[in-house]
C-alpha positions in Angstrom: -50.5 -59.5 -7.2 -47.0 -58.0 -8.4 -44.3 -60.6 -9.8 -42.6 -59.4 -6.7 -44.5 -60.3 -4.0 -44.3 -63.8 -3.9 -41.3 -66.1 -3.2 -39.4 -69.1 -5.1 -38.4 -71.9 -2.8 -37.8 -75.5 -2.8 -40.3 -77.7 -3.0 -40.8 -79.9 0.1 -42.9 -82.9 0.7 -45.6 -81.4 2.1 -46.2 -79.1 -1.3 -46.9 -82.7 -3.1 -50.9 -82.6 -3.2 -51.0 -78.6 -4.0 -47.9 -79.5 -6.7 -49.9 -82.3 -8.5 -53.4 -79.8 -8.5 -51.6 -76.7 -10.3 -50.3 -79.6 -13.0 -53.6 -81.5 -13.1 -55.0 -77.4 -13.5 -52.3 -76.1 -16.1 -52.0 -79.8 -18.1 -55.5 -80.3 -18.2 -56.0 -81.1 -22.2 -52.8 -83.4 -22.2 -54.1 -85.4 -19.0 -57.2 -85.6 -20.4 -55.9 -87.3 -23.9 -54.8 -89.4 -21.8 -57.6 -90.9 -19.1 -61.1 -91.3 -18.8 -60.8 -89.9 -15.8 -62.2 -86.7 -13.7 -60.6 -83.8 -13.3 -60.1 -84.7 -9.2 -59.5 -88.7 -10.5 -56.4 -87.8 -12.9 -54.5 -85.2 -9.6 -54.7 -88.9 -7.4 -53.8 -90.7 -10.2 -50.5 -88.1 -10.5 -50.2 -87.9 -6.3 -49.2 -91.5 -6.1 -47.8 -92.2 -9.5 -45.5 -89.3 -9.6 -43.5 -89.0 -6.4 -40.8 -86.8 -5.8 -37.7 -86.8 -4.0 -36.6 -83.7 -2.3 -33.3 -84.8 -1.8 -32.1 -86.0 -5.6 -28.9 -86.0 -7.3 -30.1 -85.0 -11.0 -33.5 -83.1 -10.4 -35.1 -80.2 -7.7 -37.8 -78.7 -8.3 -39.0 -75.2 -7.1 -42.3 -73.7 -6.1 -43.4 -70.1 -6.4 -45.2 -69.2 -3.2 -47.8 -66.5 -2.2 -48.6 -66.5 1.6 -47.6 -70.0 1.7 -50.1 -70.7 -1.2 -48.1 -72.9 -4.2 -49.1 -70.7 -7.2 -45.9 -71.7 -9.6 -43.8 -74.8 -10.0 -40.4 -75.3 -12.0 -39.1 -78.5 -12.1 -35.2 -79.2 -13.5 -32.9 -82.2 -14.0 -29.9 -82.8 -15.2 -27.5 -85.9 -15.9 -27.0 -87.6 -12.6 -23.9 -88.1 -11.5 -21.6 -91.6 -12.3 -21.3 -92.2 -8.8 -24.8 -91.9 -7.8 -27.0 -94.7 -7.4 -30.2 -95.2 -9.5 -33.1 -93.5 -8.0 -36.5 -95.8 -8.4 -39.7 -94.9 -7.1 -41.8 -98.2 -7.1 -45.5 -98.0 -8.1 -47.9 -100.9 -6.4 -49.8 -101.3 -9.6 -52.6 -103.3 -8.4 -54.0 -100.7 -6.3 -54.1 -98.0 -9.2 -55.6 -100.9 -11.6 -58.6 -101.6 -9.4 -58.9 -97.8 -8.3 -58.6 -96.4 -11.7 -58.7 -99.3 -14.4 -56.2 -101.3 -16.3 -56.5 -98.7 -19.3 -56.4 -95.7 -17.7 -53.1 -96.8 -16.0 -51.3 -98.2 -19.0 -52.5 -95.0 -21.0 -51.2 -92.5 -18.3 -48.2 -94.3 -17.5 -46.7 -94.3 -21.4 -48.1 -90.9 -22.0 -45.8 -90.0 -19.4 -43.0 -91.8 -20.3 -43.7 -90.2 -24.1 -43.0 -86.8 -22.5 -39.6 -88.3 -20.5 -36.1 -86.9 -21.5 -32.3 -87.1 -21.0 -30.6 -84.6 -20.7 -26.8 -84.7 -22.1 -23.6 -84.0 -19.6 -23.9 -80.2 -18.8 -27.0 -79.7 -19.2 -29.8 -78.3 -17.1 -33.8 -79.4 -18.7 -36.5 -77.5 -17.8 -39.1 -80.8 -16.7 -41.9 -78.7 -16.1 -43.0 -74.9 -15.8 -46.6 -74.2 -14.7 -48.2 -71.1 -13.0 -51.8 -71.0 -11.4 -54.5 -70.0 -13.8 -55.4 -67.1 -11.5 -52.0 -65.8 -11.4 -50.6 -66.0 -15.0 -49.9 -62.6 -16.4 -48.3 -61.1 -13.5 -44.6 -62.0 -14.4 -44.2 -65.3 -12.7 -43.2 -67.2 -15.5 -40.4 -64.9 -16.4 -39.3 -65.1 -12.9 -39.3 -68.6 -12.9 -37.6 -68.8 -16.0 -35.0 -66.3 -14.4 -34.5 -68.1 -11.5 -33.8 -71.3 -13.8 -31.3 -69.1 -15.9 -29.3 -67.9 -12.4 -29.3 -71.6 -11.5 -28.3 -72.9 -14.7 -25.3 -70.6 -14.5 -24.4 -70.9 -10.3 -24.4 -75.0 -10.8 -21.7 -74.8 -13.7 -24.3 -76.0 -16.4 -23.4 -75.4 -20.2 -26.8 -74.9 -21.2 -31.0 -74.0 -20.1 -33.1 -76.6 -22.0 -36.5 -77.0 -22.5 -39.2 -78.9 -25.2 -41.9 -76.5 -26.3 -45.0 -77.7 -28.9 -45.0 -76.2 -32.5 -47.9 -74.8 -31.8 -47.4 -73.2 -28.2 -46.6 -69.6 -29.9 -47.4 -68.1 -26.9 -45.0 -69.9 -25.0 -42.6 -69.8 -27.6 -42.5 -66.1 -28.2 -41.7 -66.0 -24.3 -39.0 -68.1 -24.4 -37.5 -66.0 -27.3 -37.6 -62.5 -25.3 -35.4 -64.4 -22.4 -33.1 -65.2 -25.5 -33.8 -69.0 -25.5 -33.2 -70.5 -29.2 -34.2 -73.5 -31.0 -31.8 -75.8 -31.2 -34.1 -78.0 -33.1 -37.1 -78.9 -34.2 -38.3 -82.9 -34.5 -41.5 -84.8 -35.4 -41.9 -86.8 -32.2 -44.7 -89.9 -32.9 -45.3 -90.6 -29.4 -46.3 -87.3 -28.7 -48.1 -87.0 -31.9 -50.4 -89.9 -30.9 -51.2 -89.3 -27.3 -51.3 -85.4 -27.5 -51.7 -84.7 -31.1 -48.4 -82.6 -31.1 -46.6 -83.9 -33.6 -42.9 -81.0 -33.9 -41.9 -80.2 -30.8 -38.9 -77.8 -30.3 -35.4 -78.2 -28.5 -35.0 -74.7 -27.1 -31.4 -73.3 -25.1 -30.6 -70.3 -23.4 -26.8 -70.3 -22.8 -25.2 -67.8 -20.6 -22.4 -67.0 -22.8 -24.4 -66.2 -25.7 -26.5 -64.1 -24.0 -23.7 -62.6 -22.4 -21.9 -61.6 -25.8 -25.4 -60.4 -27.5 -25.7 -57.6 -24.0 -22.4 -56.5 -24.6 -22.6 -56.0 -28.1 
């Protein structure tokens, strides 16, 4: 499959179940740090813990698509807005505690609230990037990672952020040839005990950087 024959679009409720599979697939090592769960346990675990609302004020998320198969997800946020109310997805706990155990729960929920940021006024995060195991290699990611850049710059956002792990080089080196930078670079103990990452970096693309280094 080329990098052009497949289509970004927003994600829709109905993309939920095939959403939470390509993280479960692409996040596998960090899920597992996490649960004692199986592989088809920890995506129903996600599907009802992790619900997303089309229609938010400070996050969309986008899904690549090939013949209406989700094969790529990007997921942004940004600082809501003052005016806009808080937006609270409720959890019924006791269901997942007798489904899944008390552990397993409390383990996945802080691991996931370990991984949570804020973003700062003008700025657009990068939540999550993932691409199908079948389909990585094939210029997806860059797209994706394009299409984040155009929407950074169309929604009047300063900056492109996104946390990468020390040792992610691949990723990292990436990130570099779309001229993102590290901002900085930070021992994070949370991370370091549930994922046994211990630096992560703060990268940022900015459009007026890049723009100056193309003129140059």
């Amino acid at each position: 499959m080329s990098a052009k024959s497949f289509d970004i679009v927003a994600y829709q409720k109905q993309d939920h179940e095939a959403v939470c599979s390509l993280l479960v697939e692409s996040f596998k090592a960090k899920f597992q740090s996490l649960v004692t769960l199986e592989e088809q346990d920890i995506q129903k675990l996600l599907m009802q813990v992790w619900v997303q609302n089309p229609y938010s004020s400070s996050m969309k998320q986008f899904v690549a698509k090939e013949n209406e198969d989700v094969v790529g997800v990007l997921s942004l946020k940004w600082k809501a807005p003052s005016s806009s109310l808080p937006e609270t997805n409720p959890i019924s706990l006791a269901p997942l505690l007798k489904q899944f155990g008390c552990f397993n729960v409390f383990k996945f929920l802080t691991g996931m609230h370990a991984l949570e940021y804020t973003p700062a006024a003008n700025e657009c995060y990068i939540d999550h990037l993932a691409i199908r195991s079948s389909h990585r290699n094939q210029g997806i990611g860059r797209r994706l990672l394009a299409f984040a850049q155009q929407f950074t710059v169309e929604s009047g956002f300063h900056a492109l952020t996104l946390h990468v792990a020390y040792k992610n080089q691949g990723a990292i080196r990436l990130y570099h040839k779309l001229a993102f930078e590290v901002e900085q670079s930070k021992y994070n103990g949370l991370r370091h005990f549930w994922f046994k990452e211990p630096v992560w970096h703060l990268m940022s693309w900015k459009e007026n950087l890049h723009s100056r280094r193309e003129h140059r």
